[in-house]
N, C-alpha and C positions, 0 to 999 in steps of 0.2 A: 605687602606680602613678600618677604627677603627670599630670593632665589626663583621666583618664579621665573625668569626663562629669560634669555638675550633677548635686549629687546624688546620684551613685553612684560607692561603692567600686570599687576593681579588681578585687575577688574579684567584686562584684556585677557588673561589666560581663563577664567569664569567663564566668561561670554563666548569664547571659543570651545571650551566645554560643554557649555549649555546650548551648544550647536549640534554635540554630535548625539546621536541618540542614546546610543552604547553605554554603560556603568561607566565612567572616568572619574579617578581621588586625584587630590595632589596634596602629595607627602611632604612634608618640611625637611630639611636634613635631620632629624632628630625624629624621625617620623612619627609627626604628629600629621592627622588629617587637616590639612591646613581647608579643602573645599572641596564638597561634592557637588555634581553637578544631577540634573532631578531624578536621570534613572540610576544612579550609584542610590540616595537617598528613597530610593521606589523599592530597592534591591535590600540594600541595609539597613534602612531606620532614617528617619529624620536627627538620629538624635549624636549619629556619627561624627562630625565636626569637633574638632578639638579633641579626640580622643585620639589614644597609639592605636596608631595599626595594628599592635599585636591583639589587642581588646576588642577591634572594629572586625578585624579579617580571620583569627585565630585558625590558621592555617599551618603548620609544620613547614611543610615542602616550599608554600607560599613565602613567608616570613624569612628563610632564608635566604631564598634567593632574594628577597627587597634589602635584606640585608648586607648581599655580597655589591648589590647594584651600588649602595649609599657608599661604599666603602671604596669604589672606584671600580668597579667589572665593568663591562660591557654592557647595555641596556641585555638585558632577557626577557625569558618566557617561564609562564608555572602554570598550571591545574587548579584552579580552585573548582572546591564543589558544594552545591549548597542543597540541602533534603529539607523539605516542608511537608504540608499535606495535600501535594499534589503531584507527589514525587522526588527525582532528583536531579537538579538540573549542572550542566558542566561547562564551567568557565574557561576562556586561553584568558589568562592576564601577560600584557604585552608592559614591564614594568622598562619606563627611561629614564636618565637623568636628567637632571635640568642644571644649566648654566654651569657654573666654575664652584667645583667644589669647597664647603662652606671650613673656613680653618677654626673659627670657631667651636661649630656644633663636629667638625670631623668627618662630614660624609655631604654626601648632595642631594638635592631636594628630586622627588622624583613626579611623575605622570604612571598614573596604572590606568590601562586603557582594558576593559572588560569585553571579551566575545563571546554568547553563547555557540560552544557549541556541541551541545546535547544530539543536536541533529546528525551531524557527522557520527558520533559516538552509537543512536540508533539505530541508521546506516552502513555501521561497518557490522553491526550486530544480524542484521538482517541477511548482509551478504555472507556472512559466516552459518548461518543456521540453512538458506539455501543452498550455499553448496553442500552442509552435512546432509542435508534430506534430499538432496542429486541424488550423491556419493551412495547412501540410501538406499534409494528406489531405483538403482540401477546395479548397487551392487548382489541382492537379492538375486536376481535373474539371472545375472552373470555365473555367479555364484552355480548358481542351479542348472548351466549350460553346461559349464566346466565339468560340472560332476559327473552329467552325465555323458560327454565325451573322452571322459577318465573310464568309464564302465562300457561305454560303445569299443573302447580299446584292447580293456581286458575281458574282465566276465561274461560278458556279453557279445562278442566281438564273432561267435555262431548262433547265436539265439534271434529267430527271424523275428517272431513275437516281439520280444523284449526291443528289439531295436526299432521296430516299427513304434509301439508302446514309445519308447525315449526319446525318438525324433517327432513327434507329434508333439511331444510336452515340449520340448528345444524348439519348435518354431511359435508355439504358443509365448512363449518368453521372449524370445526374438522381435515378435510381432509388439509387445509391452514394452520395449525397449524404442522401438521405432515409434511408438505412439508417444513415450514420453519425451524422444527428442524431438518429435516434432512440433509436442506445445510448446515444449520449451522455448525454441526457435518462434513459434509463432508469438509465445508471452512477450518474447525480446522483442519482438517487430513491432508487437502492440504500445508494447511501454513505451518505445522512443517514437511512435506519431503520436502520442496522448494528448501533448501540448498543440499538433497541429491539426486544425477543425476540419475534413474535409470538405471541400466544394462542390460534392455533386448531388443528384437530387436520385431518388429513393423512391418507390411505388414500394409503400409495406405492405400493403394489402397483396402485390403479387408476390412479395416476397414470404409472406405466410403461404400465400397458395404452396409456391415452391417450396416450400420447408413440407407441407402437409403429402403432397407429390411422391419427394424423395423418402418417407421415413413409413409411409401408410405399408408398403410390403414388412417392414420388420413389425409394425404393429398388428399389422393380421396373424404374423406370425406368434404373435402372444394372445391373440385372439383378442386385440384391444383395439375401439372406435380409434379415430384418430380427425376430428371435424371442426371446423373454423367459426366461429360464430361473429358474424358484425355490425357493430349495435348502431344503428341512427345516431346522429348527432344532435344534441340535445336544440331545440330554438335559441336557448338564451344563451349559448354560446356567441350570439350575432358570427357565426362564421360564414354564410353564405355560399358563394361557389366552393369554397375550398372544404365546405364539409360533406362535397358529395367525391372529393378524394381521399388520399389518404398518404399524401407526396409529403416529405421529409428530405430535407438537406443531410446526406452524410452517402459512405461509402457500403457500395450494396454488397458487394463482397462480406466487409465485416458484420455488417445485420443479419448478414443469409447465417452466420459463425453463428451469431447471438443467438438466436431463435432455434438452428438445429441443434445446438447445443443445449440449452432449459430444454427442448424438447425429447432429443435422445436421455435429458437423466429423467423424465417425468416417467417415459416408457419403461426404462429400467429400475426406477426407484418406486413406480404407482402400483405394479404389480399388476399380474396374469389376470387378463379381461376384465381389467378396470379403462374405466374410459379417461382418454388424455382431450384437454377443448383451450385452443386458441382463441383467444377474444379480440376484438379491435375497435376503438372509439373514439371519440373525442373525450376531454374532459378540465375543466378550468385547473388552471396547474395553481402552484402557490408558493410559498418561500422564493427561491432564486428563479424558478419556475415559472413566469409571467404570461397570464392570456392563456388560450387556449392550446393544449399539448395533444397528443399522437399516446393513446395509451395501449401497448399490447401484453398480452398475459397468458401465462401458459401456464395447464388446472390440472391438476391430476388429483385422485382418488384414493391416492397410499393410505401407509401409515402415520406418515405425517411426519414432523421433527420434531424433536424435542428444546423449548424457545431458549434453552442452556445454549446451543449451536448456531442459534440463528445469527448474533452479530460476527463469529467467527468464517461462516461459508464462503467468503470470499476470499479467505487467506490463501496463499499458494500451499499446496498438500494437506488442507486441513480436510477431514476424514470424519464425519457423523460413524461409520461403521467399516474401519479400513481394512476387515478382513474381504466384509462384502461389496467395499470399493474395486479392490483388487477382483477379485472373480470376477466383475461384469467391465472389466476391462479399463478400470478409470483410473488417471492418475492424478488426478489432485489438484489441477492446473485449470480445469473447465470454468470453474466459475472465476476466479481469476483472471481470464481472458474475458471472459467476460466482462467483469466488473469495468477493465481498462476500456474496453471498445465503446461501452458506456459512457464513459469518462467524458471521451474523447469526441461522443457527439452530443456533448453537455448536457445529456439526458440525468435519469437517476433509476437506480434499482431497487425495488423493493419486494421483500421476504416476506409471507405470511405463512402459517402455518398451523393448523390444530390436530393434534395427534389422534390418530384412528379414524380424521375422514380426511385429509391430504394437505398439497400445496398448491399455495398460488405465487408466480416468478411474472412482478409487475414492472413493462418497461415503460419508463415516461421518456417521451422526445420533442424535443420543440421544433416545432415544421418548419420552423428559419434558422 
């Protein structure tokens, strides 16, 4: 294999290739695919070998920059992009020369080293669409403060009514403003411990108590039950002393978030003197879920979803009815915070739902 590299055979340059996992070609000076290595032929075809590059990669942007490389430039960087039936996935090609340029064929044999990176690409996508839906949900209020400090100024500026009237609405906005930076803030805090498990241990059963505690005055005020139910632990769990508690490894802070949070939207989403019921039990987990898990659930009686929303509810600001999000005070970020805190005590969330008799928000935890 003529030009493959100071110092190294063709077999040697192969077997170095067929080291790294990543798509890697190697181009002849004449670029021809002189060898791919298995995930370049996983990527391109088996059938790539001995063909031009131009046939093999049929890229624009790509092509000429291997072009300007063969011709003596600098090793560079291109774009490639490849659309199947599972989407579209995005390449960095990192294109080198190799050895001393050939006088012969007129150019030098090159290395294309392939990096997915899609991830990056739907990353910077993500951070671009959260800050527009900030920008958003906070310019709305703003918006609406402004105005009416434009009218507290002028028109209104003797009208006792009216000003009474427009500062009421102004701290109502104020107060949606503070609640949205402060998930905000708390999303952030969540996202960056996700990776770390915490270490301390958990009594959920009082932490339901506590959630049912703090939240039973707002649901009288809707004239709605608000009561714990905790089911025995099954015998053939073989779980013995530990099924007469109900202890879990994670942070009680963030559980107490979890649970008053499904529970404040069951109250507001279940509807006036319908009943909300926390459950708690044992139950054999399964997939990554192993042995026996910690399962808690919180029921309410609505209207139910529609199962079109279900895979999306945990998005940040996704909205089943964002008019009636907004009026009951909610910004978009609750189950999201949730989902993370989840994550994070390697549990799993799950959604059910049947429209016109309500929801059930199930958390599974594993007690170690």
């Amino acid at each position: 294999m003529a030009g493959a590299g100071a110092g190294m055979t063709g077999t040697q340059l192969i077997d170095v290739m067929n080291a790294v996992p990543e798509p890697m070609l190697h181009l002849s000076a004449t670029g021809q695919v002189e060898a791919a290595n298995a995930a370049a032929r996983a990527l391109l075809g088996d059938w790539i070998e001995g063909r031009s590059c131009a046939t093999v990669l049929r890229q624009p942007g790509l092509l000429s920059r291997i072009e300007a490389v063969q011709a003596g430039e600098a090793a560079s960087e291109a774009r490639m992009q490849i659309t199947d039936q599972t989407g579209e996935t995005q390449y960095l090609v990192r294109i080198t020369p190799l050895g001393e340029r050939s006088a012969r064929a007129g150019g030098h044999a090159l290395l294309l080293h392939f990096t997915d990176i899609t991830h990056l690409r739907e990353a910077e996508e993500m951070r671009r669409d959260f800050v527009a839906n900030v920008s958003h949900e906070l310019r709305t209020p703003l918006t609406a403060v402004l105005g009416f400090i434009e009218t507290l100024r002028g028109p209104a500026r003797e009208d006792t009514a009216a000003r009474e009237r427009f500062l009421g609405i102004m701290e109502g906005e104020a107060r949606r403003m503070n609640r949205l930076v402060s998930d905000l803030l708390s999303l952030s805090r969540v996202e960056s411990q996700e990776r770390q498990r915490p270490s301390g241990e958990v009594d959920l059963k009082a932490v339901l108590d506590g959630v049912i505690a703090a939240l039973r005055p707002a649901a009288e005020e809707q004239g709605c039950t608000l009561e714990l139910e905790v089911t025995p632990a099954d015998p053939s769990l073989l779980l013995g002393p530990a099924g007469e508690s109900y202890r879990m490894r994670g942070d009680r802070d963030q559980v107490m978030q979890v649970f008053l949070n499904l529970t404040e939207n069951a109250l507001k989403y279940g509807g006036t003197g319908k009943p909300v019921t926390l459950r708690l039990g044992w139950q054999e987990g399964s997939g990554n879920l192993k042995g026996p898990v910690l399962r808690a659930e919180v029921v309410d009686r609505g209207d139910g979803i529609d199962p079109l929303h279900l895979p999306r509810l945990t998005e940040r600001f996704y909205r089943v009815d964002t008019h009636r999000s907004r009026a009951m005070g909610g910004t978009g970020l609750g189950l999201a915070i949730v989902k993370h805190i989840v994550n994070r005590h390697r549990g799993r969330l799950r959604i059910e739902s049947v429209q016109g008799k309500g929801s059930t928000f199930s958390v599974l935890f594993p007690p170690e």
